[in-house]
N, C-alpha and C positions, 0 to 999 in steps of 0.2 A: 504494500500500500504506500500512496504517494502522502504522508503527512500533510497538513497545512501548517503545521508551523514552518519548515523546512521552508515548504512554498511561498510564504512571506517573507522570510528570509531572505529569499532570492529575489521577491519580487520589487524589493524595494528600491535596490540602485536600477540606475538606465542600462539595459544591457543591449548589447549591438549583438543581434540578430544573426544567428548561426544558421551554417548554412544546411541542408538536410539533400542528401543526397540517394534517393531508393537505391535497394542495397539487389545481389542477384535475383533472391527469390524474388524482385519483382521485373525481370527479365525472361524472355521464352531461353528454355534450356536445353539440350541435346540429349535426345533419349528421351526425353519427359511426354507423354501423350496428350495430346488438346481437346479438349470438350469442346463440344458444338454448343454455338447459342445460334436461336432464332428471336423473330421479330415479332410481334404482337399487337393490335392494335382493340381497347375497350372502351366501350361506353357504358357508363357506370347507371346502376338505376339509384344506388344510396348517394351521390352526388349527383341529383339530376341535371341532364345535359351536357355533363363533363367526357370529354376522349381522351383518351393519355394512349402513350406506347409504353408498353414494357417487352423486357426481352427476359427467355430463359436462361439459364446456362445448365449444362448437364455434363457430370465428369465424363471422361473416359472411362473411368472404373467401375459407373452405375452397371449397374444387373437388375433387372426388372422386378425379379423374386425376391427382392431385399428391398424395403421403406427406407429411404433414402433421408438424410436430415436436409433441412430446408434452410435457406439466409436469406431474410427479403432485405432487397436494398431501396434505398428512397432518393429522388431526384435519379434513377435508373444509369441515367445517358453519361453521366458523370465517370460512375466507378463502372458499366459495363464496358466502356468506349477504349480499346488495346491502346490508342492512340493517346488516349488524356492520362491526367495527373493518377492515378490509382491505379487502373491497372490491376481489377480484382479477376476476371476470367485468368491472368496469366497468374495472378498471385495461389489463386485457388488449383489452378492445376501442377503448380510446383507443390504447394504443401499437401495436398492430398495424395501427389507421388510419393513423398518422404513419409507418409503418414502421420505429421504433425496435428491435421487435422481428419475430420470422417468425409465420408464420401458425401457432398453436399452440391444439391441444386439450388443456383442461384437464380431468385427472383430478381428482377429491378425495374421499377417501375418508377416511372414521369410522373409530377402531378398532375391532375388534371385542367384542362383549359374548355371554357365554355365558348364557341366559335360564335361572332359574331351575325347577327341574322341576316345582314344585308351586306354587299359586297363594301370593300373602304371601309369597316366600322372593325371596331378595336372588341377583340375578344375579352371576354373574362377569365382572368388566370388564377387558379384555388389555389396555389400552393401552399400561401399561409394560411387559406382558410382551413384547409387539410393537418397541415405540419404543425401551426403553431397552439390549435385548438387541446383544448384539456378534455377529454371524456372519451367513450365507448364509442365515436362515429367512424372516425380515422381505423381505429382497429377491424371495427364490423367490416369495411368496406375490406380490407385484406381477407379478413376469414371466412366471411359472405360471397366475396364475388372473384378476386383473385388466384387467392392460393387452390379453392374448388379446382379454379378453371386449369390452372396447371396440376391440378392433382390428376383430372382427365386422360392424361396423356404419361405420367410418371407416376410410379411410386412412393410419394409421402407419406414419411413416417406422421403418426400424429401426437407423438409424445412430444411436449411442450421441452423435453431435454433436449429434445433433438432439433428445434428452432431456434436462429437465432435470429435479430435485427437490427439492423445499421443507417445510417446517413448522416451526411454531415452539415453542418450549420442548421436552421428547420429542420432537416432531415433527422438534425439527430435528436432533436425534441420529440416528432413525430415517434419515433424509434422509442423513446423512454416511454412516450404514453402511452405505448401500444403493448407491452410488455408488462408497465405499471398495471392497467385498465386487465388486461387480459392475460394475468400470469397463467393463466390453463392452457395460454397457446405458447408462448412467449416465455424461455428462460434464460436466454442470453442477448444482453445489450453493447455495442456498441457506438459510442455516440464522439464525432469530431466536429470540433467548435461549434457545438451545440451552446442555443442561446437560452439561460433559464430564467427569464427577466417577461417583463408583463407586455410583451405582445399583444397575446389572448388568452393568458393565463399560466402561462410555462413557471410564473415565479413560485407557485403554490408548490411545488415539488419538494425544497427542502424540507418545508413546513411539512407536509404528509408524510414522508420519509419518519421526520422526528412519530407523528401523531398515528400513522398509520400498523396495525398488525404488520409485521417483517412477513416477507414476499419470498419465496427461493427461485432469487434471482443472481444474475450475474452480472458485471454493470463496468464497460470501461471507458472513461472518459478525457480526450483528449484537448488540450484549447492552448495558446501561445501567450506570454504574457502583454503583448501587444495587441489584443484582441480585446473589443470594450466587455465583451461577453465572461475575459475567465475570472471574474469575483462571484460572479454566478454558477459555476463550476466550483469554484473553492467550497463557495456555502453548502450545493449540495454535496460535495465529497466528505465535508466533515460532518453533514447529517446522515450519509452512506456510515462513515465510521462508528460512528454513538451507536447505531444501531447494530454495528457489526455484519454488516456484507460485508460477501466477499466482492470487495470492487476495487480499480485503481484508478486513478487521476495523472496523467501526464500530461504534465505545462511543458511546454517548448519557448522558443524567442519569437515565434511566429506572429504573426498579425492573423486578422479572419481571411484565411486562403488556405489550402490544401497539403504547403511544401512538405509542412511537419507531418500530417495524416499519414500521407499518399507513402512519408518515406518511412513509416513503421506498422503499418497496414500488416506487413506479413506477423509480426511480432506480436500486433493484437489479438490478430487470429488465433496463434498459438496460444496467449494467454488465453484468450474465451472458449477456447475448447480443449483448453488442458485438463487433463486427466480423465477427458470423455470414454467411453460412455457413462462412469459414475455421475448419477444422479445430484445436481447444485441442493445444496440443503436450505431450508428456511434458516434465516441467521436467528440467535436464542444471545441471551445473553449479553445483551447491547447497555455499551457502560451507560448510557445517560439515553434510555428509551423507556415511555412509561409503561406500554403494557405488556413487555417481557419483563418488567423488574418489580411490577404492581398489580396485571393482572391475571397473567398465565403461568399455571402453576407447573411445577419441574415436571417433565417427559413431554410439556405442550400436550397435552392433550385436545383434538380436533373437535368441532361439531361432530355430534351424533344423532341421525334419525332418528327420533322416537316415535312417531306415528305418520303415514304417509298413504296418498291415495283420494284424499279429500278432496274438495272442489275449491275452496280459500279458507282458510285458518286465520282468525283471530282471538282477540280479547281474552288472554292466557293470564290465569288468576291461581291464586294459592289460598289453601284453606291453612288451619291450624296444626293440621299433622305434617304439611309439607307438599301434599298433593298437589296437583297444577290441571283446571280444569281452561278446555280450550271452548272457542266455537267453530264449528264448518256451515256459516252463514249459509249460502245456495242451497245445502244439505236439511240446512234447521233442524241440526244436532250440537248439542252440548256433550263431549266428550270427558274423564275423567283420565287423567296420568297416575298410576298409583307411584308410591317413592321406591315402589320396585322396578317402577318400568311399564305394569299392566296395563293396558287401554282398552275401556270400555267405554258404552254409553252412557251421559249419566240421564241426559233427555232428550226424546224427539220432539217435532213442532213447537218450536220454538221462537216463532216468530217474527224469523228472520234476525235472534239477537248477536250483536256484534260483543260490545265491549262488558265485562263479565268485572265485576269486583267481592269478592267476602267483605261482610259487613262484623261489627262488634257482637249481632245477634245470630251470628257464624250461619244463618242466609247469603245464597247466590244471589248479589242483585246483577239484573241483566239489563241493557238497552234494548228494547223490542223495537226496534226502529219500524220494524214490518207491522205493528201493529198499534206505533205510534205511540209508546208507553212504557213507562219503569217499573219492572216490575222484579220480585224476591221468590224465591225457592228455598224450602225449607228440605232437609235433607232426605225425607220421607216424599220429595220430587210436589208439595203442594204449590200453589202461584198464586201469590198476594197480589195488585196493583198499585204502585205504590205513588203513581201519577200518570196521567194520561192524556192525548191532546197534544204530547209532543213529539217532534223530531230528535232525536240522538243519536250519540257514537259510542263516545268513551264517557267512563262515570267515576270518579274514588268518593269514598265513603271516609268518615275521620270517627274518632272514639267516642261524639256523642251522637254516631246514626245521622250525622247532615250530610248530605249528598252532593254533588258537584258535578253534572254532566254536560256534555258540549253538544252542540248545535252546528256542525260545521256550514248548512245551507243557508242556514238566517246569519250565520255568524254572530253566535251567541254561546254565553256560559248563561246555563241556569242554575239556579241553589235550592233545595230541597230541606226543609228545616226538619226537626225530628218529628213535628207535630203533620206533615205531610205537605206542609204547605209550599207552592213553589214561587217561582219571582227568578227574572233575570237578573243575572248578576253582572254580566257583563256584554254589551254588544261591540264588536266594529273590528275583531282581529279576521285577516283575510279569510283564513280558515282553519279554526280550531279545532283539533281532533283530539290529541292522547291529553291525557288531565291527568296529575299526580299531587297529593301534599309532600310537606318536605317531611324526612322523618319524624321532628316533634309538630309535624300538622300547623306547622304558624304560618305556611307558604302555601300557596296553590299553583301550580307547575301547569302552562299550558299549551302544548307544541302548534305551530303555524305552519302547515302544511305547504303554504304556496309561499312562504321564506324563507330566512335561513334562522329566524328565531324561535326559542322558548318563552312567552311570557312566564314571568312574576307578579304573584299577587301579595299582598299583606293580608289574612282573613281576620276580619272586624271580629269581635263580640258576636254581635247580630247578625253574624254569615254576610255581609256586605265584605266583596271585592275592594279594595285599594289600594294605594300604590302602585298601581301597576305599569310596567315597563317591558320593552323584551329586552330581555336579559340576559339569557343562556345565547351564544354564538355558534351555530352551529358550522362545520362545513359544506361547502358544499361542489356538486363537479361544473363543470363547464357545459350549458343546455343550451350553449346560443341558437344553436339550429332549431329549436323548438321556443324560443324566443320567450323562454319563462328562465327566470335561473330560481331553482328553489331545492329544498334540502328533504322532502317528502316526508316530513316530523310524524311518526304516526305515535304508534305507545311508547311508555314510557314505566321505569322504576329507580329506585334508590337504593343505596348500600347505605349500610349504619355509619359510613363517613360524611353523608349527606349529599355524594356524587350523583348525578344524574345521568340513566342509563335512557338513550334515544333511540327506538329503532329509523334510521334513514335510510335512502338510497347510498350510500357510500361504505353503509354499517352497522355496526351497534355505536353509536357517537356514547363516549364518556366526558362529561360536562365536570369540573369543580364547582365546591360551593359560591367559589366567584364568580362561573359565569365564562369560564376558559375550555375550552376543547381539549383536554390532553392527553387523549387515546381514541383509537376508532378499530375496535373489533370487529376484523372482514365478513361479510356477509356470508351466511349458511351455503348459498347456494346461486344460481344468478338471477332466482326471482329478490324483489326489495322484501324485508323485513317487515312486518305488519306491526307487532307487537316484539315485548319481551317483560320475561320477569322471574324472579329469584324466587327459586322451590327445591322442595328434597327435603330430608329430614332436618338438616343445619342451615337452610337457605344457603347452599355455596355454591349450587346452580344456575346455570342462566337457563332458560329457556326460552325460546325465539319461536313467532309463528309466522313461516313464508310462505307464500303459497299455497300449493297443496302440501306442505310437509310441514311436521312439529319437530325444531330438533333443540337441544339439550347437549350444555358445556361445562364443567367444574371449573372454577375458576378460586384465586385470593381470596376476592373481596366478599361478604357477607351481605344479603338483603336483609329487610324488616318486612314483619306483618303490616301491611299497611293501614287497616283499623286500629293498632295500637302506637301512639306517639312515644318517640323515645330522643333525649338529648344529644346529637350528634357532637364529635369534638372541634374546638372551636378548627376554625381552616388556617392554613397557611398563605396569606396571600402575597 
């Protein structure tokens, strides 16, 4: 690993620019066999309108009967081109002679350009809208409609150990996203003078790196100190190290241009696929990362299916022994988790209810949304009404039986006193859905689906809402294309340190009592996260409802019952 301190070290006097000179292996060599590339031309339907070229490359050494590992490369024409500064088809057929690296097809691919409609008019060119963007679209379009279409014709392997991706400058942003967003595809990154500064979001990276579940990834990053881009490169490499990848940083004298790249191209190669085929491990153990050091407990233990098959899973509650009971709204069953694992029904027709809470009179209360109404179950499966006439989602209950549930279509909290009575408590948040108190119930926690916030409330005396602010910062990804940026806040729970657990589209977001993001547990699976909440006989369970699947995590931190208030320690801020 390339240090940062070392790198400031160096970075600091003026240094005159060395010269870089590609060394043989990026020369055609005597004896060595050439792989064929062709020519390609696509139009893409995930970027509509867009045509790009990309070209194959295919060793010599492929055999048909063998899944071949895969390298997409980005701005294509660059590093395909024998003539230009890289020189990867000759670089690739020396090291895969010497067997430095595996037998690997190269992708490369142009970005795409949208042709103007009338003759004399000036195209539309995507490359930043492609390269520089943060999210799942750049990726989709390789694994949706690219790599397919060359899978057609050659054998790709599909083991993400066996993919890697590259390009330089955007390119090599594009490359980080695509690998970050899509580690099921994507294990090895290479990225040259890659820019990780606020284009269209590229700066978020360190920041994720630090907050994000550790990924088994590979990650090598090159940039020149002459380049306005390598402090952005520093940052992230030294948020690569805290977390412990395996990844390296090589500064050159270089400016933003190719010399340094093009002339260790072969050398990064061999690093990125050194020691192949051993599988890159998730990095553990990361000196200054919070949720290898706070939330996952030794051996990492992964998400586990607990119930699976349903049609959508929500509103996952815990009773007093530990148990975790779900919904399968579509289905209008309410299922039970026992703390050994069992799953049964605990009711049918249920009226469409979503958000599920135990109350102090150890009653399921439910959101009947289907039937416009809150209503309780008592464990012998009876159904009280406990208000009716409304619209709801999510609901918490506090230790004197007053209720709290959300209105996401009126955009509205309502309050339910113990005596039945209800009354708004709050209108005008975009769209309110998960609702939580804080563990000693002084707070009302309320997720904003179409933001990236959590409100805060103060609760009055008299169940009256105050104070209120959004408070909690969630993150969130890059949604320009769909022209919403919002963080999908749905349920929520608490650890007896008074952390906030968020299910989001990016994760499980871990919120402090201040209001700071400082961990994001990777989602179960690639549908979003609906809910989550802490069960099992010790609460040191997460349990998440996505989808159709319930799955279940041991982790550090400990939940509370949420009918009973209890004093959290004060915070650290």
């Amino acid at each position: 690993m390339f240090r940062l301190a070392t790198v400031l070290a160096i970075a600091l006097p003026l240094m005159r620019a060395e010269e870089y000179v590609p060394g043989p292996d990026s020369q055609r060599q005597p004896g060595v066999p050439q792989g064929k590339v062709t020519k390609h031309e696509w139009t893409s339907k995930i970027y509509p309108g867009t045509v790009r070229d990309y070209w194959v490359y295919v060793p010599a050494q492929y055999k048909p009967d063998k899944p071949a590992c895969t390298m997409v490369f980005q701005d294509g024409i660059s590093f395909v081109n024998e003539t230009g500064a890289f020189k990867a088809t000759v670089v690739f057929d020396n090291l895969i002679h010497k067997g430095d690296m595996p037998v690997t097809i190269g992708i490369f691919i142009n970005p795409g350009v949208v042709p103007g409609v009338a003759p004399n008019t000036q195209s539309r060119f995507n490359r930043s809208a492609e390269y520089d963007a943060v999210g799942p679209r750049f990726p989709t379009f390789l694994i949706e409609e690219i790599i397919p279409e060359a899978a057609k014709s050659y054998n790709l392997s599909n083991d993400p150990n066996d993919r890697a991706i590259s390009g330089s400058s955007s390119g090599g942003n594009a490359s980080m996203n695509a690998a970050w967003t899509r580690t099921d595809v994507f294990h090895r990154v290479l990225s040259f003078i890659g820019g990780f500064t606020n284009l269209r979001g590229d700066h978020i990276y360190p920041s994720l790196v630090r907050k994000m579940e550790t990924k088994p990834l590979r990650i090598y990053l090159q940039d020149g100190l002459q380049d306005v881009n390598v402090y952005s490169n520093y940052e992230l490499g030294l948020a690569l190290e805290h977390a412990n990848y395996d990844y390296k940083l090589v500064i050159g004298t270089e400016a933003h241009n190719s010399k340094h790249g093009a002339a260790i191209l072969p050398d990064a190669l061999r690093w990125l696929w050194r020691d192949y085929p051993k599988p890159i491990a998730k990095p553990v153990k990361g000196s200054r990362h919070y949720i290898t050091n706070n939330i996952v407990l030794d051996g990492d233990p992964d998400w586990q299916v607990v119930s699976q098959g349903h049609k959508f899973t929500e509103g996952p509650a815990v009773d007093a022994a530990g148990n975790v009971f779900f919904t399968d709204i579509p289905n209008n069953r309410v299922h039970k988790i026992s703390v050994d694992g069992k799953v049964t029904v605990f009711r049918e027709d249920t009226g469409a209810a979503n958000g599920l809470m135990f109350g102090p009179d150890g009653r399921l209360y439910a959101c009947q949304n289907g039937r416009k109404r809150i209503v309780a179950w008592s464990a012998d499966g009876k159904e009280s009404v406990i208000a009716d006439g409304v619209e709801s989602n999510d609901l918490a209950i506090n230790a004197r039986g007053e209720i709290y549930f959300t209105d996401p279509q009126n955009k509205r909290v309502w309050f339910i006193d113990a005596k039945g009575n209800k009354r708004i408590a709050h209108e005008g948040i975009l769209r309110p859905n998960g609702v939580r108190f804080s563990p000693d119930h002084a707070f009302l926690m309320v997720a904003d689906t179409l933001s990236r916030w959590v409100w805060s409330f103060s609760v009055a005396a008299d169940g009256s809402l105050v104070n209120g602010v959004p408070f909690y910062r969630l993150e969130i990804p890059d949604e320009v294309e769909s022209g919403v940026l919002r963080s999908n806040a749905d349920g929520m729970t608490v650890d007896t340190d008074g952390f906030l657990y968020v299910a989001t589209n990016l994760g499980i977001q871990i919120v402090d009592p201040a209001g700071k993001t400082v961990g994001i547990l990777r989602k179960p699976d690639v549908s979003n996260p609906s809910n989550v909440v802490f069960g099992g006989p010790d609460l040191q369970t997460l349990y998440v409802t996505s989808g159709e699947k319930v799955f279940r995590r041991p982790i550090k931190k400990k939940g509370t019952f949420p009918w009973i208030a209890v004093t959290p320690p004060k915070p650290r801020l």
